[in-house]
C-alpha positions as CSV (number, residue, x, y, z in Angstrom):
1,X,0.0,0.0,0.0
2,X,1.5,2.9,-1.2
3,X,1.8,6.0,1.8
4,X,-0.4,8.5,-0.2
5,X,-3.5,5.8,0.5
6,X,-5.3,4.5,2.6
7,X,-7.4,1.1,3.1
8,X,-10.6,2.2,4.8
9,X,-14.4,1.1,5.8
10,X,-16.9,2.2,8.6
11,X,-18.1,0.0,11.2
12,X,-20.0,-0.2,14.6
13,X,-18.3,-1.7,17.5
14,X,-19.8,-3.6,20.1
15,X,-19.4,-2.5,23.5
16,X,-17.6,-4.4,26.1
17,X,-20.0,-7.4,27.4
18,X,-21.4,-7.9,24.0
19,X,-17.6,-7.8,22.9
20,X,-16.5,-10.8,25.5
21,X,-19.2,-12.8,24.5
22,X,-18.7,-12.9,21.1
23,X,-15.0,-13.4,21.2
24,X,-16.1,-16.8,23.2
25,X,-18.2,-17.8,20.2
26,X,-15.8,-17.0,17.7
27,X,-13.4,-19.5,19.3
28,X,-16.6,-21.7,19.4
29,X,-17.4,-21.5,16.0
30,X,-13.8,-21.5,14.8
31,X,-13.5,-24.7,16.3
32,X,-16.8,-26.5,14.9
33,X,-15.8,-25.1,11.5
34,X,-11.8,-25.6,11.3
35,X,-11.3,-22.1,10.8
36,X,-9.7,-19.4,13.3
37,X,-11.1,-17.2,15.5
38,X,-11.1,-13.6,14.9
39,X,-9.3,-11.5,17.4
40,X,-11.3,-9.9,19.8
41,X,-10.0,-6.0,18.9
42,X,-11.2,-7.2,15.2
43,X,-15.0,-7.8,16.3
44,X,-17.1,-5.4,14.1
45,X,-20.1,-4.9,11.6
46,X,-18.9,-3.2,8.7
47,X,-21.4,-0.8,7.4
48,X,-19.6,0.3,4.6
49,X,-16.4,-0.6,2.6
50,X,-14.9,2.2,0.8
51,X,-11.7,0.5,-0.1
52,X,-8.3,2.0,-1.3
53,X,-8.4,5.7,-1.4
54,X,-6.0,8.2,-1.8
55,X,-5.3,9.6,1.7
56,X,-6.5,13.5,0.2
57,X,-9.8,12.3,0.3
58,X,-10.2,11.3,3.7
59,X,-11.0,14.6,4.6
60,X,-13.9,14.4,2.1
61,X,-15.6,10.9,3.8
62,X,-15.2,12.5,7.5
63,X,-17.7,15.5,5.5
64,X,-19.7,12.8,4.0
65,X,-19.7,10.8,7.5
66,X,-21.2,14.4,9.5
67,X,-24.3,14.5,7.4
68,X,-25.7,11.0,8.5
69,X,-28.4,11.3,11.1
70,X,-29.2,8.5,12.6
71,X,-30.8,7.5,15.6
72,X,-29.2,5.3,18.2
73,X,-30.7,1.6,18.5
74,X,-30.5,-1.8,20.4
75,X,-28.6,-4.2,17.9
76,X,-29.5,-8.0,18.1
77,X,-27.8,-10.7,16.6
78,X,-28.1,-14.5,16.7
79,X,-27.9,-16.2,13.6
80,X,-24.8,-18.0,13.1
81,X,-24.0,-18.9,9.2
82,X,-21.0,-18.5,6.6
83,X,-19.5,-17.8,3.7
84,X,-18.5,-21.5,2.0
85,X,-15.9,-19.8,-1.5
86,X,-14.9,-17.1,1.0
87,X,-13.8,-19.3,4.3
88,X,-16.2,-16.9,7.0
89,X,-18.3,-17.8,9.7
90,X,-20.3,-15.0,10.5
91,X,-22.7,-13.5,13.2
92,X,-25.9,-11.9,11.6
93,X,-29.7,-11.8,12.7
94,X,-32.4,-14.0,11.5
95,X,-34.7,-10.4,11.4
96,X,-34.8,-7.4,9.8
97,X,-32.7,-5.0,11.5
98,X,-34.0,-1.4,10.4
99,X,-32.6,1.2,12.3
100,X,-29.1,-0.5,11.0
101,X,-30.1,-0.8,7.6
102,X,-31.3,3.0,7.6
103,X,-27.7,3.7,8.8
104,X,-26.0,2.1,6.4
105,X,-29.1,3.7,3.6
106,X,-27.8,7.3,4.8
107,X,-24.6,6.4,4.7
108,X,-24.3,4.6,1.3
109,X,-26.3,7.4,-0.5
110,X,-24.1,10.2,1.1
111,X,-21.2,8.3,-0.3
112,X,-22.7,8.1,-3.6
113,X,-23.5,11.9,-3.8
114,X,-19.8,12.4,-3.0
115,X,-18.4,9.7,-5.8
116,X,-17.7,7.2,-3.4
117,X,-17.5,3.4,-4.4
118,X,-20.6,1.4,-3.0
119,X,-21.3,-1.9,-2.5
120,X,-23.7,-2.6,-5.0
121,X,-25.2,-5.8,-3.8
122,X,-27.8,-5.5,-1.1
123,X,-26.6,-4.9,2.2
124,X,-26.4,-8.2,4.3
125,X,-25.2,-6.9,8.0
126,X,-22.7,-9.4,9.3
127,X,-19.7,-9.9,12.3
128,X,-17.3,-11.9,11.1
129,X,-16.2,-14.6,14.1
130,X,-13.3,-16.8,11.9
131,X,-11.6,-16.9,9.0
132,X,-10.4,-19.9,6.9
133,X,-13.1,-21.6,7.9
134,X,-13.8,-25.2,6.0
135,X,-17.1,-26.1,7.3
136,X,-20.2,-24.2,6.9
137,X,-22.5,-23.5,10.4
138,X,-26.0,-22.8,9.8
139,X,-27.7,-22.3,13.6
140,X,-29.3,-19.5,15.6
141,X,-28.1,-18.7,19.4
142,X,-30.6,-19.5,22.0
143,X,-30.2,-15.8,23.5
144,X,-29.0,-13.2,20.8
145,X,-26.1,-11.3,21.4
146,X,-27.3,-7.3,21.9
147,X,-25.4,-4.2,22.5
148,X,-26.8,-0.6,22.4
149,X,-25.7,1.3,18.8
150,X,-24.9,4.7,20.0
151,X,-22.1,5.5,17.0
152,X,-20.2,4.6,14.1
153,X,-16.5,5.0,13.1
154,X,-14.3,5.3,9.9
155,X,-11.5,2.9,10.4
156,X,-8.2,2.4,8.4
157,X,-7.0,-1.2,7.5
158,X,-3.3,-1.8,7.2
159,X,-2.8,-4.8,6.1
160,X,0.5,-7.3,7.8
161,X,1.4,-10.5,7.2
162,X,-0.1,-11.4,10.4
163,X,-3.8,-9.9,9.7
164,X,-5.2,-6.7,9.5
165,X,-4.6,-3.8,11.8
166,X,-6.8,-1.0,12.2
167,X,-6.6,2.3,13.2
168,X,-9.6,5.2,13.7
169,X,-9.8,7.6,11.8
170,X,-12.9,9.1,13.2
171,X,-16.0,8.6,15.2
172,X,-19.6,10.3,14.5
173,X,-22.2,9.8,17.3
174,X,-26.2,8.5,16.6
175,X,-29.2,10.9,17.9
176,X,-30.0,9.6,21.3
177,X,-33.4,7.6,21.5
């Protein structure tokens, strides 16, 4: 990655609790599906992946970021499934999510207006718990795993030999309910 870029996404980040408990089913799952766990300062939900960009206009997503207003929300999750070509076992919800998908509809179309690459397929909210992952699980928790959405961040991916490190950039707080 050449210094005059940067690798970046935004993401919510579960707090604490709902943080502990996932780590613990991403070793879990990582062992029922021969993959490996994420690390537990890698848990998050991306909302959007903007990808390579040149580090100029960084300064131009924080703008785009400011505009989104969004309310805060309880966040539930508790369907376990995965990616088979791709190697993930994810975290995702069996229902309809709305107050996260109206974040990430702000989101997406402010980074449209500003020429900003989108995701084009529809957006399927997930937390990744392992990688390299040979087996597929398809299961829902007993008790979903909920934390209380009260922001979002921009992040920076710099990618290492040994994984992914990320850095913020910024963080934007939601409206309180």
């Amino acid at each position: 990655m050449a210094a005059s870029t940067q690798r970046v996404f935004f993401a919510l980040w579960p707090d604490e609790p709902a943080r502990a408990m996932i780590a613990g089913l991403a070793r879990e799952v990582a062992l029922e599906s021969g993959g490996r766990p994420i690390g537990l300062n890698h848990i998050h939900l991306t909302l959007a992946f903007v990808g390579e960009q040149p580090a100029i206009r960084v300064d131009s997503l924080r703008r785009v970021a400011g505009v989104v207003r969004a309310r805060a929300f309880m966040l539930s999750l508790d369907e376990i499934g995965g990616f088979r070509r791709a190697g993930i076992a994810w975290l995702g919800s069996s229902t309809s999510q709305p107050e996260l998908t109206a974040l990430h509809n702000d989101l997406a179309s402010a980074l449209r207006s500003r020429g900003f690459p989108v995701e084009e397929r529809p957006y399927a909210p997930h937390l990744t718990l392992a990688r390299r992952s040979t087996t597929v699980i398809d299961r829902r928790l007993s008790q979903p795993i909920r934390w209380r959405v009260s922001s979002f961040t921009l992040m920076a991916s710099e990618l290492a030999p040994n994984g992914p490190a990320y850095r913020t950039i910024a963080e934007w707080p939601l409206i309180a309910a």
